[in-house]
SETI-605777 format. One record per residue: residue in three letters; x, y, z of N, C-alpha, C in turn. Coordinates in steps of 0.001 Angstrom, whole numbers, plus 500000, padded with zeros to 6 digits. Atoms other than C-alpha are relative to their C-alpha. Layout:
ALAXYZXYZXYZ...
***
This chain:
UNK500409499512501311522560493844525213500540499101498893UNK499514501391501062524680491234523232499732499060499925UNK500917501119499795522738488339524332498884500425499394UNK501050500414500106519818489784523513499835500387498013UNK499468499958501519521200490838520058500336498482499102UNK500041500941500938522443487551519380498796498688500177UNK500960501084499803519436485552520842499168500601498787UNK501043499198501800517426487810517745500463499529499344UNK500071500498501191519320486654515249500222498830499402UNK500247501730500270519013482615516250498279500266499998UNK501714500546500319515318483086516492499496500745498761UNK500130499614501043515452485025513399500680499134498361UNK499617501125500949517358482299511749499023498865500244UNK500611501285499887515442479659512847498544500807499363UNK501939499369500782511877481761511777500532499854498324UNK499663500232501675513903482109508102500204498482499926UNK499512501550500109515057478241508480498915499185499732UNK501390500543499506511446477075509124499128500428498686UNK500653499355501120509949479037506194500031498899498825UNK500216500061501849509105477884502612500856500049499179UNK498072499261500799512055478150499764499130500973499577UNK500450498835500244509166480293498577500258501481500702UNK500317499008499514508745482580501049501415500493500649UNK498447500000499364512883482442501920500395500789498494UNK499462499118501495513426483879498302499085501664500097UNK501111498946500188510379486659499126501195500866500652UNK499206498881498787512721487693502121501583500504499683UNK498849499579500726516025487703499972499900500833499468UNK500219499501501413514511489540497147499764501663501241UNK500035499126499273513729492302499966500690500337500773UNK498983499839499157516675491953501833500191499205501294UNK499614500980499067517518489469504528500062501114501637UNK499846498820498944518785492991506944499005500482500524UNK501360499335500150515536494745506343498892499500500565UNK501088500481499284513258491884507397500066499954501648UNK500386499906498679511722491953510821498931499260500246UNK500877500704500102509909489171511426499638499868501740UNK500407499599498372508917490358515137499049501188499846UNK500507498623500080507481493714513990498400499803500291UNK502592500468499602503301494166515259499619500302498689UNK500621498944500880500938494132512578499525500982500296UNK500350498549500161499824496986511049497870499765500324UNK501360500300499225495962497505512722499299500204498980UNK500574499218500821493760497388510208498420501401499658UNK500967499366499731491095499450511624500882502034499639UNK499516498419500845493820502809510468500175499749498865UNK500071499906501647493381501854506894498555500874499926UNK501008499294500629490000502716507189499536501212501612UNK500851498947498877489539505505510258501001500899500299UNK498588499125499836493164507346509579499355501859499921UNK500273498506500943492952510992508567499309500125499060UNK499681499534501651493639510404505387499132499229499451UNK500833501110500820491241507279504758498890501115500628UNK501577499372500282488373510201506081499888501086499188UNK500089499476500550489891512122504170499610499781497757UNK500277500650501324489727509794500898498901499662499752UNK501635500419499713486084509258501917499490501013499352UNK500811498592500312484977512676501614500675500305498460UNK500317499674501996486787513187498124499274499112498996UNK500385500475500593485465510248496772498508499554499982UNK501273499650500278481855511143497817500143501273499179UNK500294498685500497482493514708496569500161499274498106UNK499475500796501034483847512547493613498639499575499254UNK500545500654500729480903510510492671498855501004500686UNK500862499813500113478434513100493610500122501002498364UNK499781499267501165480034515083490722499780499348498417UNK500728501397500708479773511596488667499344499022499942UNK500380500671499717477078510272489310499873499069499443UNK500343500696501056476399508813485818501037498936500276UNK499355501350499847479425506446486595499962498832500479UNK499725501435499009478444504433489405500893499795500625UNK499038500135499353479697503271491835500223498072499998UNK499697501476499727481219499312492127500893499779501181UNK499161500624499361482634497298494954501598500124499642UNK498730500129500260485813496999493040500560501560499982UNK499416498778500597486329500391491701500078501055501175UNK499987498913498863485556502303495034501322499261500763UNK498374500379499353488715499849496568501156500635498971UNK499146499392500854490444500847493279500708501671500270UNK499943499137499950490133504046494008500176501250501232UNK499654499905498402490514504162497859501629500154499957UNK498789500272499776493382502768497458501103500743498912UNK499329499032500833495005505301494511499896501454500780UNK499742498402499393493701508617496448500668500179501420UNK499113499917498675495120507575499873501393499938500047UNK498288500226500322498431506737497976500154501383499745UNK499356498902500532498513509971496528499503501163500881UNK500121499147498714497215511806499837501711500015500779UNK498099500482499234500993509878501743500851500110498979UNK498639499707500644502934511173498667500541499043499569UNK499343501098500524503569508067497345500094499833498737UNK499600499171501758505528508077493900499113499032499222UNK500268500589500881504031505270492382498102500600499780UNK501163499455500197500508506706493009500386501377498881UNK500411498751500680501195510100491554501284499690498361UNK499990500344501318503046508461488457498601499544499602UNK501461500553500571499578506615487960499607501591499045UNK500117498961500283498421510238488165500242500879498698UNK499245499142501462500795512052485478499689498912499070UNK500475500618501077499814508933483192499233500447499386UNK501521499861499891496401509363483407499661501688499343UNK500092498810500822496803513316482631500710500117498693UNK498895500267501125499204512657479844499132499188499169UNK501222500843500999496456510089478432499282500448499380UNK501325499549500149493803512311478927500518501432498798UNK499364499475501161495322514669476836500663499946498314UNK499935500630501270496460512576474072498993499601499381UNK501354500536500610493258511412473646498964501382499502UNK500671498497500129492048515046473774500307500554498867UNK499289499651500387494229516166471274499847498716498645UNK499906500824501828493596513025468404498302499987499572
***
């Protein structure tokens, strides 16, 4: 188990050694401990066939059948994929967006 501990963290030096100064500052700025440069990617076929991405499907047809007048765009349906699936996994920076956005809509309501 200690061999294979310290054979990880010569081929984990040598993968940081080998790198970019760019991409050697990416892995500082995130933590040197933290990186795992062995880990599998992530598949991307569960971005779009998770739960939660059929579940971001179905609100954002129920969504634009309610608006239709908006349209729909390439960009704005990723925009918007990618804000309701954040705020499906509880993720803070999505549901700050969120409280902005009601806090806007209100100020604007209100002048």
């Amino acid at each position: 188990m200690v061999d294979d501990e310290k054979e990880y963290a010569v081929r984990k030096k040598a993968i940081f050694d080998g790198m970019s100064k760019r991409g050697q500052e990416r892995i500082l700025r995130m933590g040197y401990d933290k990186w795992d440069p062995f880990q599998e990617p992530k598949d991307p076929r569960d971005r779009l066939f998770s739960s939660v991405a059929l579940n971001v499907n179905a609100l954002l047809r129920d969504f634009y059948q309610a608006y239709p007048h908006l349209g729909q765009s390439e960009t704005t349906q990723k925009d918007l994929f990618d804000l309701c699936s954040s705020l499906l996994r509880g993720e803070s920076h999505a549901r700050l967006i969120l409280e902005f956005c009601c806090w806007y809509k209100g100020r604007m309501g209100s002048s």
